[in-house]
C-alpha positions as a Python dict, from the first residue, in 0.01 Angstrom:
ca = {
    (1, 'X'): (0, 0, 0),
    (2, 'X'): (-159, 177, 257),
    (3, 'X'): (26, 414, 515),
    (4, 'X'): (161, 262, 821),
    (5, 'X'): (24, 468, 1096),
    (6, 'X'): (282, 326, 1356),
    (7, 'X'): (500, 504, 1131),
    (8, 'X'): (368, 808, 1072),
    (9, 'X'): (117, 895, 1274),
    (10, 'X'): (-59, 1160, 1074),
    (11, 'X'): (-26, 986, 727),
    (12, 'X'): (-42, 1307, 550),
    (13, 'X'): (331, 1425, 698),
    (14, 'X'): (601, 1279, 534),
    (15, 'X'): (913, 1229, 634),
    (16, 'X'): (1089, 1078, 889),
    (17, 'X'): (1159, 1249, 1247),
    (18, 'X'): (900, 1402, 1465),
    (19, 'X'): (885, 1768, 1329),
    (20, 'X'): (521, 1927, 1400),
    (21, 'X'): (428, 1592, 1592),
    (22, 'X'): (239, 1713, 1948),
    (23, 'X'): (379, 1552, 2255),
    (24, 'X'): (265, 1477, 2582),
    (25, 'X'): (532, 1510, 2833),
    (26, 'X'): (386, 1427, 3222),
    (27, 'X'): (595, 1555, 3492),
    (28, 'X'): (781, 1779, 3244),
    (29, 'X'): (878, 2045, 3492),
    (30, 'X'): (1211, 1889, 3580),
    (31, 'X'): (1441, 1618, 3595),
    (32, 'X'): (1399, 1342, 3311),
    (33, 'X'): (1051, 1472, 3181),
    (34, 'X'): (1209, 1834, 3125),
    (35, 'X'): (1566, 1644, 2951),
    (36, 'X'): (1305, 1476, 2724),
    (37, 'X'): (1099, 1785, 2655),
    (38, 'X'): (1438, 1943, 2533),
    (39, 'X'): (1509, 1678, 2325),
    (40, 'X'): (1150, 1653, 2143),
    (41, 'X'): (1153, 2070, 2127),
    (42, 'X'): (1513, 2012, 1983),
    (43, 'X'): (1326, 1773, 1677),
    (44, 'X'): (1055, 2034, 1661),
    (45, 'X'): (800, 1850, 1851),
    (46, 'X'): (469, 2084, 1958),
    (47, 'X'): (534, 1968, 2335),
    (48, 'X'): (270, 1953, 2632),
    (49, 'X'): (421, 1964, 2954),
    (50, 'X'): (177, 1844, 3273),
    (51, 'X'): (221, 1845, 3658),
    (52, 'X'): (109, 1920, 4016),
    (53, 'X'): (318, 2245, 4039),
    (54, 'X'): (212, 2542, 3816),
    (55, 'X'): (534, 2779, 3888),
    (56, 'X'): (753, 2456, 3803),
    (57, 'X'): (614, 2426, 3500),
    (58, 'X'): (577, 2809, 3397),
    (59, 'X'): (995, 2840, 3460),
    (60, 'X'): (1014, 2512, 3231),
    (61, 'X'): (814, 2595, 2984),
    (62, 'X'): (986, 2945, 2928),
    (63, 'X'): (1340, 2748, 2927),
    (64, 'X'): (1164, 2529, 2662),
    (65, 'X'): (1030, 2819, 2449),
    (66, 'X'): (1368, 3001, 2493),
    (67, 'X'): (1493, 2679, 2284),
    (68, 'X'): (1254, 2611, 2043),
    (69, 'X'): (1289, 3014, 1907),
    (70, 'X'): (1658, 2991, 1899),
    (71, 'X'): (1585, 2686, 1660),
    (72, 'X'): (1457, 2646, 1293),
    (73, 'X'): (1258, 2344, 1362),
    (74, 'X'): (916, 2512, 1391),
    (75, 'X'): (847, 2352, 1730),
    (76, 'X'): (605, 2510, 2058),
    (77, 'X'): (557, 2458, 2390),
    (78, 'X'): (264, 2508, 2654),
    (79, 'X'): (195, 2361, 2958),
    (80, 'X'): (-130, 2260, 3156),
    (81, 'X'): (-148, 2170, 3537),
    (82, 'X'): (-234, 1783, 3604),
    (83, 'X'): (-198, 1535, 3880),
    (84, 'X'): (-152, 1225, 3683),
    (85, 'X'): (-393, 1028, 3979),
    (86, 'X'): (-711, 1279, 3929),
    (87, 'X'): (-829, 1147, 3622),
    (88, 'X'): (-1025, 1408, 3483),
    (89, 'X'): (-702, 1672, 3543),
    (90, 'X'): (-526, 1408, 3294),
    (91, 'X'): (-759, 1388, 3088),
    (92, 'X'): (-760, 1768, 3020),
    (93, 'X'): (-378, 1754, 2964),
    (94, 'X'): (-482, 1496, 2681),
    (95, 'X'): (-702, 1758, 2565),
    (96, 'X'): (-472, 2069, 2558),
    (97, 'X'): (-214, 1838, 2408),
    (98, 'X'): (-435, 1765, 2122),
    (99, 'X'): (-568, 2126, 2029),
    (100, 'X'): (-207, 2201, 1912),
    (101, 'X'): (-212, 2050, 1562),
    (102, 'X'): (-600, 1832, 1599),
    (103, 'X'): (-391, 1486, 1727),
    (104, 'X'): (-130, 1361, 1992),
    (105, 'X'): (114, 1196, 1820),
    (106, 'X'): (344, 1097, 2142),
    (107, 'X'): (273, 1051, 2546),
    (108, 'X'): (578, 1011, 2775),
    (109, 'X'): (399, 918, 3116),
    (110, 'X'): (700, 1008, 3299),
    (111, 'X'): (549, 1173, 3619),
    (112, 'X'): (639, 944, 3945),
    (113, 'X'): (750, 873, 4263),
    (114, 'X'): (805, 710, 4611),
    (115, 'X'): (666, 760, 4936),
    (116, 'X'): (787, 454, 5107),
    (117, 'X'): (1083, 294, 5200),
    (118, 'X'): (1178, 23, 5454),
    (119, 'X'): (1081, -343, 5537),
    (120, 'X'): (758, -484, 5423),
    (121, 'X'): (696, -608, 5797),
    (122, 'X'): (654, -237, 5889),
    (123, 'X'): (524, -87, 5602),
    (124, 'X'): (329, 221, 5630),
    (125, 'X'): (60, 80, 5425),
    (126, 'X'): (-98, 424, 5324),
    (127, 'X'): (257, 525, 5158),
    (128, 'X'): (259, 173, 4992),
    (129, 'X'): (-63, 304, 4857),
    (130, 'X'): (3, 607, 4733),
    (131, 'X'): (305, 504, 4596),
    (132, 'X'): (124, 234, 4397),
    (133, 'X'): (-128, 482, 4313),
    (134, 'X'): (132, 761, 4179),
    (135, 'X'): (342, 537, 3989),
    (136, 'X'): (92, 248, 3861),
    (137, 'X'): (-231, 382, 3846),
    (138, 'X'): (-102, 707, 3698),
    (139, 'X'): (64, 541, 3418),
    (140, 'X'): (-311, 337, 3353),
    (141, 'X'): (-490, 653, 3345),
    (142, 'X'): (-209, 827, 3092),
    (143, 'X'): (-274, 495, 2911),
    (144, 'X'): (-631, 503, 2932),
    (145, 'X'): (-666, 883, 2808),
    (146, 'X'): (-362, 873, 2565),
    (147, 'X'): (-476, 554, 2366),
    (148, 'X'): (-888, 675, 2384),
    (149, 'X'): (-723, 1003, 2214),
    (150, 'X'): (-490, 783, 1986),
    (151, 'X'): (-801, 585, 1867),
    (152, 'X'): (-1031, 866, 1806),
    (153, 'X'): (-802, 1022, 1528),
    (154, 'X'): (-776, 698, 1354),
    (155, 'X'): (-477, 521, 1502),
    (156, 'X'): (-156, 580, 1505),
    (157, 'X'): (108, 677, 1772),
    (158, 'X'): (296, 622, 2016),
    (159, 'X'): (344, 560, 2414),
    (160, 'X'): (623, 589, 2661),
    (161, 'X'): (575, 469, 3035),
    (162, 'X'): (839, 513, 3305),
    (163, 'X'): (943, 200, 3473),
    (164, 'X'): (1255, 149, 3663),
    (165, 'X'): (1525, -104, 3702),
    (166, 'X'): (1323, -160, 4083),
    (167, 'X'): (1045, -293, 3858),
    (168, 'X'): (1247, -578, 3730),
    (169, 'X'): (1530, -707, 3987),
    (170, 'X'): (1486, -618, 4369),
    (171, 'X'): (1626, -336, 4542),
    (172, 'X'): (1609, -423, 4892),
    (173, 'X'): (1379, -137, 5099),
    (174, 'X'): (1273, -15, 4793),
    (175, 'X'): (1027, -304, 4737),
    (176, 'X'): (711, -82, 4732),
    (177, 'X'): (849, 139, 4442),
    (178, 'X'): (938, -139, 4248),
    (179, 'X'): (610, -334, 4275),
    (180, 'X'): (456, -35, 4110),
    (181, 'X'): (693, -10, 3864),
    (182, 'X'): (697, -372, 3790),
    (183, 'X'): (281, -345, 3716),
    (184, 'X'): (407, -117, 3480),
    (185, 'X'): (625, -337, 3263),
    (186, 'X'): (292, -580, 3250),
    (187, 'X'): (113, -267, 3185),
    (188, 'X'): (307, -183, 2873),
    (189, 'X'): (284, -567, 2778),
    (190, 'X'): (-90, -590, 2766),
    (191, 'X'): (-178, -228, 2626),
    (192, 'X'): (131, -290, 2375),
    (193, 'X'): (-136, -608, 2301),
    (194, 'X'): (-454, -437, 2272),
    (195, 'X'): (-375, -154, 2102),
    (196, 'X'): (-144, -268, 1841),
    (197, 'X'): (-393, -310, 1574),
    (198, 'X'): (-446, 53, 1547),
    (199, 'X'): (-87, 128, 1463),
    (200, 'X'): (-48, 286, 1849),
    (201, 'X'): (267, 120, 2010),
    (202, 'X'): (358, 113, 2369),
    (203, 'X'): (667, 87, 2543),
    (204, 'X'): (856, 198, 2877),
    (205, 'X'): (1215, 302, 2968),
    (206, 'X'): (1370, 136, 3299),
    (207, 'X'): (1665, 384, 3403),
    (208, 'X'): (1900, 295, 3696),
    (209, 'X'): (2079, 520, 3908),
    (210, 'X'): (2023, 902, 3746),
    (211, 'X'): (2179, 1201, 3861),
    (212, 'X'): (1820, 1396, 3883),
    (213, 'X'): (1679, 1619, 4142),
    (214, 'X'): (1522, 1294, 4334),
    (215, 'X'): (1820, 1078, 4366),
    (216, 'X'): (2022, 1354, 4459),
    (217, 'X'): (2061, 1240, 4805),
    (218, 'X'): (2213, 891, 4673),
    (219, 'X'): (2416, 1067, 4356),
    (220, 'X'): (2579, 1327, 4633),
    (221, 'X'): (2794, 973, 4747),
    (222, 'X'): (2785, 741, 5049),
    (223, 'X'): (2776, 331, 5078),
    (224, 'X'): (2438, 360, 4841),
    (225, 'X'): (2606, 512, 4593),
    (226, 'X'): (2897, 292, 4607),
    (227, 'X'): (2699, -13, 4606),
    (228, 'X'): (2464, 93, 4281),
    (229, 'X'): (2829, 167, 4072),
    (230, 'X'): (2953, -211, 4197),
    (231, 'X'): (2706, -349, 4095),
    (232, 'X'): (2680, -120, 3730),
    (233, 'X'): (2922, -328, 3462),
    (234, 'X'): (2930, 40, 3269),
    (235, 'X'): (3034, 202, 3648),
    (236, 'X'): (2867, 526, 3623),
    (237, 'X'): (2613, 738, 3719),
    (238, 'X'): (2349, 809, 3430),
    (239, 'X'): (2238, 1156, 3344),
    (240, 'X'): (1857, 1231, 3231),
    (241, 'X'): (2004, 1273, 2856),
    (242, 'X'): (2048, 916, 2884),
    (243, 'X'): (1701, 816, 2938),
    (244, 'X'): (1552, 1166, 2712),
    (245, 'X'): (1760, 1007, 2415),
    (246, 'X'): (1585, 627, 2478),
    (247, 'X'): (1238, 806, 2493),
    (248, 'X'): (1334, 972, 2182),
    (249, 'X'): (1420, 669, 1997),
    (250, 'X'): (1117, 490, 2147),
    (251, 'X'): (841, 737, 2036),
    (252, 'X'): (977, 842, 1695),
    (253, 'X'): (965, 693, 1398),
    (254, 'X'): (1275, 499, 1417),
    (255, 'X'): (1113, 235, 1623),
    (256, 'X'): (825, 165, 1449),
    (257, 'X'): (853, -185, 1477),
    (258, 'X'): (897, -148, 1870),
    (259, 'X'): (602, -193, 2083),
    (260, 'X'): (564, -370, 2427),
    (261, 'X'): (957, -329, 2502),
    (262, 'X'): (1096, -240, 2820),
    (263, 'X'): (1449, -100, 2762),
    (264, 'X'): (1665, -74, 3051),
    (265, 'X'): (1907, 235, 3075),
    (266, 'X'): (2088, 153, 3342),
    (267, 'X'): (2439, 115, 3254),
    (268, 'X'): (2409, -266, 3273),
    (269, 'X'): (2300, -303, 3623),
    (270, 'X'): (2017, -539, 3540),
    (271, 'X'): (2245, -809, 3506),
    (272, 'X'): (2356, -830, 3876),
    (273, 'X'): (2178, -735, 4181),
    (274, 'X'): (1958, -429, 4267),
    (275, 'X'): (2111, -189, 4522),
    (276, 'X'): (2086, -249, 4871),
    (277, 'X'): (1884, 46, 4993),
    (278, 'X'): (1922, -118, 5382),
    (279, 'X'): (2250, 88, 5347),
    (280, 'X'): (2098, 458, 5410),
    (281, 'X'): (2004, 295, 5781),
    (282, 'X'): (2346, 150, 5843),
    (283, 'X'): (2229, -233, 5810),
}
């Protein structure tokens, strides 16, 4: 029987885990995209870190290094600027990715955003746009480059987007983010589809509330804050281990059987309401 290439990606590695597998990580200069860097260097991933900001990624990409030497798992790190909405910047990252060890093995399209918030009566339709554009349209085109790569070395491997639990409950306010994110749950649905057959699986994570860099200004406390841990059965704030350790699990091996999933890490919170982002104007 032949080799599964949703299990191994490069046939001729055996074993399980993702040592000398090269890794994609978009928006890898902080927050959740540098956690999950650190966890795939940890494995001994060959990890690819892309974004907007080149002295971001220079300081992350030394912290990475730093671990990956003081480890015995053989793993490397570079990084290569990339707006994930210019496609042909993208596309490079695909590229630099790929010189490491001839293939990319893993893409975490993790790089996103929000430039709106408020009612939908006066949306600032330009920030609805770019929003949309950032979030959805960036994941298509890490799709699009990602599973052309994927293809071209046979088959095989495997795809992380980055939706949110505002993709797949409302959050009042927050409704422009969370269209975008919801196209990306149908996103990972109809590429998971498609691009089965060559052994390359796709799936996203949806995190909640995560004390990061951008929700800072909700994790520091207030009536927000409050109102995301009532409505949270595990009452907590998640930290961007949480979602690094689901991206782990999702590209690896050990989920080989996983494609077109949306897990939600967000201590529960998809089972009652969305927070009520009307609360950071006092209504």
């Amino acid at each position: 029987m032949a080799d599964d290439p949703s299990v191994h990606p490069d046939p001729t590695r055996p074993g399980p885990g993702i040592a000398g597998w090269s890794v994609l990580v978009t928006g890898g200069g902080s927050g959740i995209g540098l956690a999950t860097a650190e966890r795939l260097v940890a494995d001994g991933a060959h990890v690819t870190i892309c974004g907007r900001t080149e002295q971001r990624l220079a300081e992350a990409t030394a912290r990475l290094t730093g671990l990956a030497e003081a480890g015995d798992a053989g793993a490397t790190v570079r990084y290569a600027v990339a707006d994930v909405t210019v496609e042909e910047q993208l596309a490079a990252a695909v590229a630099a990715a790929t010189e490491v060890t001839g293939r990319i093995d893993g893409l975490f399209a993790c790089a996103g955003g929000s430039t709106h918030l408020g009612s939908v009566l006066t949306a600032d339709v330009e920030a609805v746009r770019g929003t949309i554009d950032l979030n959805l349209m960036g994941s298509v085109i890490c799709v699009k480059h990602g599973g052309a790569a994927m293809q071209a070395q046979g088959g095989g491997g495997s795809i992380v987007l980055m939706s949110s639990g505002a993709g797949r409950f409302p959050h009042p306010h927050l409704w422009a983010y969370g269209v975008s994110k919801a196209g990306i749950c149908f996103l990972t649905e109809t590429a998971a589809e498609e691009l089965g057959p060559q052994g390359i699986r796709v799936n996203a994570v949806a995190p909640g509330i995560i004390d990061d860099e951008l929700m800072a200004f909700i994790t520091a406390g207030g009536p927000l804050l409050e109102d995301y841990l009532a409505q949270m059965p595990l009452g907590r704030v998640g930290t961007v281990e949480d979602v690094a350790s689901a991206v782990r699990y999702l590209i690896g091996p050990e989920a080989s059987f996983v494609t077109g999933e949306v897990l939600g890490v967000d201590g529960g919170h998809h089972l009652r309401r969305g927070a009520d982002y009307s609360l950071l104007f006092g209504s």
